[in-house]
C-alpha positions as CSV (number, residue, x, y, z in Angstrom):
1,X,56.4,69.0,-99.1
2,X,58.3,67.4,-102.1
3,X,57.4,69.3,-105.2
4,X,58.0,66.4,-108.2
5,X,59.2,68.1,-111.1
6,X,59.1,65.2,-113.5
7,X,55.3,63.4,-112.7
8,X,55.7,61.6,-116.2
9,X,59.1,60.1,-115.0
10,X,58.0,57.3,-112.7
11,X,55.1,56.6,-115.6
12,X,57.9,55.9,-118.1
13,X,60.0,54.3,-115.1
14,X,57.4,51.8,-115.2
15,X,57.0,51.1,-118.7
16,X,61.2,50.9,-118.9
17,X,62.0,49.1,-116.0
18,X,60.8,45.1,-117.5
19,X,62.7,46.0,-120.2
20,X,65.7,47.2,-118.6
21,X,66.0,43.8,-116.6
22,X,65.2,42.0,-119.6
23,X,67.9,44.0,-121.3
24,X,70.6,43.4,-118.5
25,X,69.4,39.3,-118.4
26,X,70.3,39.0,-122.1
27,X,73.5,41.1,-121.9
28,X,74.6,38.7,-119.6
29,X,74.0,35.8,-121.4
30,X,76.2,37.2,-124.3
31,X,78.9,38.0,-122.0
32,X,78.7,34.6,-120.6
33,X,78.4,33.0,-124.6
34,X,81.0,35.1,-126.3
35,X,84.8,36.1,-125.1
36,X,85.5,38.9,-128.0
37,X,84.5,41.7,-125.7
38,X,84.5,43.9,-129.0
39,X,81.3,41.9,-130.2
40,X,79.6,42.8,-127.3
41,X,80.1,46.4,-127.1
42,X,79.2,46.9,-130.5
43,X,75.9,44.9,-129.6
44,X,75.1,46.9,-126.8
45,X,75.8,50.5,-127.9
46,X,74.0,49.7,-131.1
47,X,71.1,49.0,-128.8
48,X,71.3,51.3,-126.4
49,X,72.0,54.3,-129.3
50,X,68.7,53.1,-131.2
51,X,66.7,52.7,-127.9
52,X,67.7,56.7,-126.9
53,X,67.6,58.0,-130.6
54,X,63.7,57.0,-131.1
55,X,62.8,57.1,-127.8
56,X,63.9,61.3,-128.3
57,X,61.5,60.9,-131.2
58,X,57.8,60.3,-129.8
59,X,56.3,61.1,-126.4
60,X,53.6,58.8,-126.6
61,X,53.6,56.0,-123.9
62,X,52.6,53.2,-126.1
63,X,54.9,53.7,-128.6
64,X,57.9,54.1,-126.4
65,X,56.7,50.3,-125.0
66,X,56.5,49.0,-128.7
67,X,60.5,50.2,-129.2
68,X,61.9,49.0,-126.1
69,X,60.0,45.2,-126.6
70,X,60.8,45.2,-130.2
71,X,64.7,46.1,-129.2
72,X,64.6,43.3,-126.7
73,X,62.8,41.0,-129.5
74,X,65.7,42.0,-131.8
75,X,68.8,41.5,-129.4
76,X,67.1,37.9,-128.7
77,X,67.0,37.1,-132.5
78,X,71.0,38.1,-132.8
79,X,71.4,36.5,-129.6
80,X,70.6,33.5,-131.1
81,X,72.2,33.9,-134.0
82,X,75.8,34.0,-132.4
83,X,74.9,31.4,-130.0
């Protein structure tokens, strides 16, 4: 039988996946708004970095939702801002 090594993965899966989409949907829509390729990187890995450097900071479920919607709330708001 499969032995699951990671049982919390799928749990955090779950609470990352919306986001993820969400992430990839906006991402696109800068790509498709902005031609300086630069811009975007910097957008992204900025994102991306914070997203990994708290998410290494708290195990707690909850709080790992609240930082990956308030990312997605904050690449919206620059989003718009360059748009």
């Amino acid at each position: 039988s499969e032995v699951n090594l990671f049982p919390p993965m799928k749990m955090y899966w779950n609470l990352i996946f919306p986001h993820l989409l969400h992430f990839i949907e906006i991402t696109g829509l800068i790509m498709m708004t902005l031609t300086e390729a630069i811009v975007i990187e910097q957008i992204v890995q900025k994102t991306i970095g914070e997203c990994i450097l708290r998410m290494n900071l708290t195990e707690e479920k909850t709080d790992l939702h609240h930082i990956l919607h308030v990312q997605c709330i904050h690449l919206h708001l620059y989003t718009r801002k360059v748009v």
